[in-house]
C-alpha positions, -999 to 999 in steps of 0.1 A, spaced: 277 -110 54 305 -108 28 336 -87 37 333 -55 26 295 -53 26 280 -22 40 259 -22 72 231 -6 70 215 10 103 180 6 105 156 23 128 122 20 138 92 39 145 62 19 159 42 35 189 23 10 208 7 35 233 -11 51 204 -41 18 197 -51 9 162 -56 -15 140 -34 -48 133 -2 -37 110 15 -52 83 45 -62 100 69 -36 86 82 -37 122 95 -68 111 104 -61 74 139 -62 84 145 -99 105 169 -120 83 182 -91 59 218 -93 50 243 -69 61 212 -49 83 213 -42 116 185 -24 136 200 0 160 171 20 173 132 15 181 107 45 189 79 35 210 64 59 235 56 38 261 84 23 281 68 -8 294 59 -44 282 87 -42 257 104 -68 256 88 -93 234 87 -64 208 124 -54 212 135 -91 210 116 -99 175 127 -67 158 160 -72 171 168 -34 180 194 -22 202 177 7 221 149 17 229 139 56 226 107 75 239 113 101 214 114 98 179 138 123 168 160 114 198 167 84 185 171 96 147 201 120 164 215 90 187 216 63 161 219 82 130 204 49 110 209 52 69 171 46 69 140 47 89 108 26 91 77 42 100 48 18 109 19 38 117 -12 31 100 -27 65 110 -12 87 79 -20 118 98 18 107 125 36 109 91 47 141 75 66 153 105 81 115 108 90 118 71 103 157 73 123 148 103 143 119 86 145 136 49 161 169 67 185 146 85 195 124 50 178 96 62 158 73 37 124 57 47 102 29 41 67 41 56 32 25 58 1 36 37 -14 59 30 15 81 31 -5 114 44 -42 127 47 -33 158 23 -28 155 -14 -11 195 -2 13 178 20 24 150 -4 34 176 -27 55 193 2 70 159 8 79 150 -29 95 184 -29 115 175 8 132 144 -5 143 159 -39 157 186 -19 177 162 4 182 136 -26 169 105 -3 150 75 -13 113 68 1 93 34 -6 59 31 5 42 1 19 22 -9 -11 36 -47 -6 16 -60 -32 40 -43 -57 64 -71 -46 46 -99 -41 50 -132 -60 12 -137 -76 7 -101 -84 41 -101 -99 34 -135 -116 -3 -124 -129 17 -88 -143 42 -110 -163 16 -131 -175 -5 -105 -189 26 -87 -206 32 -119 -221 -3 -121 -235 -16 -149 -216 -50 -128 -219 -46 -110 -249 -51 -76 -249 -60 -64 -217 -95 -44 -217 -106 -41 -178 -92 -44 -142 -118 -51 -118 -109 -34 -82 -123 -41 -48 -118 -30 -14 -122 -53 12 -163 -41 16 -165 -44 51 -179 -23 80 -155 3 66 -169 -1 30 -171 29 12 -148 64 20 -131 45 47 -124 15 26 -110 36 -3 -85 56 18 -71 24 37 -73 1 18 -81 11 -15 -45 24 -19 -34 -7 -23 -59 -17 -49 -52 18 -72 -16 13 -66 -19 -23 -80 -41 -6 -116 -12 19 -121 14 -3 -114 3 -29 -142 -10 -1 -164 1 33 -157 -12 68 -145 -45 75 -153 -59 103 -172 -96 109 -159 -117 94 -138 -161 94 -133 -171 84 -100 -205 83 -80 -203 85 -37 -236 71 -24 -245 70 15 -275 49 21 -287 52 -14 -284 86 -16 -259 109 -36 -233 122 -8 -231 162 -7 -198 182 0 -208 195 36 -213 151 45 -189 130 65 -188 95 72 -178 84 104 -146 64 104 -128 29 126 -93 48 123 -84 86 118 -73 92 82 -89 123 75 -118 130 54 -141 107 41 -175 100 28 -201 72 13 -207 38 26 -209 28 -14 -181 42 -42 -181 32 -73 -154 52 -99 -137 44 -135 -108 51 -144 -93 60 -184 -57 45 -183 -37 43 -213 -36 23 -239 -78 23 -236 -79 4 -202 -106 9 -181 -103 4 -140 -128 -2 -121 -127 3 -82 -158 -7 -61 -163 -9 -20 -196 -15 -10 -202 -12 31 -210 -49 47 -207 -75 19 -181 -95 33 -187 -127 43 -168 -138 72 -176 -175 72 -163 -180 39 -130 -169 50 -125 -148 18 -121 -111 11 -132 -89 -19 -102 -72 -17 -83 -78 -50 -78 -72 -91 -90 -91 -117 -81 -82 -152 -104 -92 -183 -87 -94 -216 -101 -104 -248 -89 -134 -247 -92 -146 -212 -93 -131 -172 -70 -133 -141 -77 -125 -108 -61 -125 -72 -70 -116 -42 -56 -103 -10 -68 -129 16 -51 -127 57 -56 -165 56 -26 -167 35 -40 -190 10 -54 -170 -19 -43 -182 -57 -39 -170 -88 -65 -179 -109 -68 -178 -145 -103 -181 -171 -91 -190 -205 -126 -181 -223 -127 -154 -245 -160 -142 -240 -166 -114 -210 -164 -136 -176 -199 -128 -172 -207 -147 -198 -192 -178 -193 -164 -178 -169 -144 -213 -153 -114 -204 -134 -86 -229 -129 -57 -221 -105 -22 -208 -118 8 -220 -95 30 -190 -86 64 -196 -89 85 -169 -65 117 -162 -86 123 -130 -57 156 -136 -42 175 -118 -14 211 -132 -18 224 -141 19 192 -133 36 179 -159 67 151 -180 62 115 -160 71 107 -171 103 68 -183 96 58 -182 138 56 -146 131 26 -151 119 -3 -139 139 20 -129 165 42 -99 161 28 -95 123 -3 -102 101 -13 -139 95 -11 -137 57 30 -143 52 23 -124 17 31 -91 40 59 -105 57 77 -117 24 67 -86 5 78 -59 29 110 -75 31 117 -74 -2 103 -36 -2 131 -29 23 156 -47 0 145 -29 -28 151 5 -9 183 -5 2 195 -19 -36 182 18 -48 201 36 -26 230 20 -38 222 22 -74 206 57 -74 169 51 -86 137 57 -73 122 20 -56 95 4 -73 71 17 -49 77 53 -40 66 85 -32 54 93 -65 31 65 -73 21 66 -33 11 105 -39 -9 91 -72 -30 67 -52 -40 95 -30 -46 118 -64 -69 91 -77 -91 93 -44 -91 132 -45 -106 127 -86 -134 102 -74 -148 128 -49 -144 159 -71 -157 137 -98 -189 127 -77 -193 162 -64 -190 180 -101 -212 154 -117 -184 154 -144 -154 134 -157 -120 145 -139 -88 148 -155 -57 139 -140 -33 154 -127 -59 174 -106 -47 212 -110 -65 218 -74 -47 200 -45 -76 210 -19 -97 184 -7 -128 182 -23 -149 177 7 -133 202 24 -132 230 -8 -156 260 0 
C-alpha cells in the first residue's frame, strides 16, 4: 500500500445458518484489494468457521449484525444474501450509520421499499453498488464498446434470456433475470414501455395465481414470460425464460444477451463453466436468416493498481466456479470505493438496481392489463398482489 493511502474497513454480512443457493462470492469480493482490510464478519452461527473466516480474511467474528456495524465501524459493508427479503433492514441499518454498501441482487422484494431505500441513502449521502457483476465484466464490457463503435451498425434488438431452468419463468425473472435487464439498460438506457404475456402451463396467469418458488423472493408467477421492451433510440429488448429448456449435458446456459444490428449480431452468455466467448456474426441479414458466428477474443484492459493476483483455487470452493464473478465483483467493490472518493454514484447502483425491479413490476401489470405499460410505473404496488 502506498504511504498515505487510506484504509478502508470492510465488513461482512454472510449468514451461513440461513441455507440457500450457491452465491457469487461477494464474500470474497475483497481478497487482494489494495489498502482494504476486512475487520468484521456477521454469521449467525458460531461453528465450523474457520475455513470461512480464513479466506475472507476478517478479524472478528459477530453473531449480530448490527453489533458488529457498532464494534468495527467499517467505511462499507457487504451484504451477501441472495434472499432480497434479509436486505432493507441490512441496508437501513448501515445507511443510518454512514456506512456505504455493496449488496447482492435483487436488492429487495418491494418496488415500495426500494423507493424508501433510494430516499435513505440520499438522506445519509452514502454510496450503494449492487451486485449486477456483469456491468464489470471484460466480454460484456468488450461487446458494449464494440457496438458503440459500430462493429454492428445500428443496433435494432437485444435478445435476453434467463437461465430457463426448473425455475424458468417468475422465479427466473426475479433472480436471475435482474442481471439480464440490468445488462439491456446498461447498454441502452431506461426503458419507456413494456408488453408482456405470463403463461403457466399454457395458460394466461390470473392476478389471484402464484407460482411456487426454489428460494423466497417474494411474489411470482408463470413457468413461461415472454415481455418487450421500447428503449430509446427505437431499440427493442426482448427478455424470454421458458421453465426446463436447459440442457445440462451440453454444459451451456441460455442465460445471456445477444444484440442484432443491421449490420451484424453479438452475443455472450453467462456460463458457471467459466468458458463462455464473445461471439460475433458479421452478416447483415437477421441471424435467422443466415447466421455464422466466429469468436471475438476479449481483451481485459480492467486494472486495479496494487491489487494481489486473484487467487483461481477459489473457484468452486468458497465462490462460484465461473471466475467472471470473482473478477467482476472485485472490481464492483473497487468501483464503490473509487466513488466514494470521487463523489459519484458507481456504475451499478441503487437506481439502475431499483429499475431492474421496475421492469419486472411492468411485465406483470402489462400481462394482467392486456396493455402496453409505460415506464416509470406511477403505481409501486405489486401487481399480483394489487386488489
Amino acid at each position: 500500500m502506498e504511504p498515505g493511502m487510506k484504509r478502508w474497513r470492510v465488513a461482512i454480512a454472510r449468514d451461513t445458518a440461513v441455507p440457500m443457493l450457491g452465491l457469487h462470492g461477494l464474500y470474497v469480493a475483497c481478497n487482494g484489494l489494495p489498502g482494504v482490510e476486512v475487520v468484521g464478519l456477521f454469521d449467525s452461527k458460531a461453528d465450523d468457521l474457520a475455513d470461512v473466516m480464513a479466506v475472507t480474511g476478517a478479524k472478528q467474528h459477530y453473531r449480530e449484525y448490527t453489533q458488529m456495524l457498532d464494534t468495527t465501524c467499517p467505511d462499507l459493508v457487504v451484504c451477501c444474501s441472495r434472499h432480497p427479503h434479509d436486505h432493507f433492514q441490512q441496508i437501513a441499518a448501515a445507511a443510518e450509520r454512514g456506512i456505504h454498501l455493496y449488496c447482492e441482487k435483487p436488492v429487495t422484494v418491494s418496488l415500495q421499499e426500494a423507493d424508501e431505500l433510494v430516499a435513505l441513502i440520499e438522506r445519509n449521502n452514502i454510496k450503494f453498488c449492487a451486485a449486477h457483476p456483469s456491468r464489470y465484466d471484460a466480454g460484456f464490457l468488450q461487446m458494449k464498446q464494440m457496438i458503440a463503435d459500430g462493429a454492428i451498425g445500428r443496433p435494432l434488438t437485444v435478445i435476453g434470456r434467463g437461465k430457463c431452468d426448473h425455475r424458468g419463468g417468475g422465479e427466473d425473472m426475479m433472480v436471475l433475470g435482474t442481471h439480464i435487464l440490468d445488462l439491456q439498460t446498461f447498454f441502452f438506457g431506461a426503458p419507456q414501455a413494456v408488453w408482456a404475456e405470463v403463461l403457466r402451463g399454457g395458460q394466461p396467469v390470473r392476478a389471484d395465481e402464484r407460482t411456487a418458488t426454489v428460494e423466497p423472493v417474494g411474489p411470482t408467477a408463470g413457468d413461461e414470460i415472454f415481455a418487450v421492451f421500447r428503449l430509446p433510440d427505437g431499440v427493442r429488448a426482448v427478455f424470454e425464460s421458458r421453465r426446463g429448456l436447459i440442457d445440462r449435458s451440453r454444459q451451456r446456459t441460455h442465460m445471456g444477451i445477444a444484440v442484432v444490428g443491421s449490420e451484424g449480431t453479438l452475443s455472450h452468455r453467462f456460463d458457471d463453466s467459466g468458458e463462455a466467448t464473445l461471439q460475433l456474426s458479421r452478416g447483415t441479414t437477421p441471424p435467422d436468416i443466415d447466421a455464422h458466428f466466429e469468436e471475438v477474443p476479449v481483451k481485459d484492459s480492467r486494472t486495479i493498481p496494487g491489487a494481489a493476483p486473484l487467487e483461481d483455487s477459489l473457484r468452486g470452493v468458497h465462490a462460484p466456479q465461473a471466475s467472471m464473478f470473482l473478477k467482476s465483483n472485485r472490481h464492483a467493490v473497487w468501483d464503490l470505493i473509487q466513488s466514494i472518493q470521487e463523489n459519484r454514484q458507481p456504475i451499478s447502483n441503487l437506481y439502475n438496481a431499483r429499475l431492474t425491479l421496475e421492469m419486472i413490476y411492468g411485465v406483470y401489470a402489462s400481462h394482467l392489463t392486456g396493455r402496453v405499460v409505460g415506464f416509470p410505473l406511477t403505481d409501486r404496488t405489486h401487481p399480483l398482489e394489487r386488489r
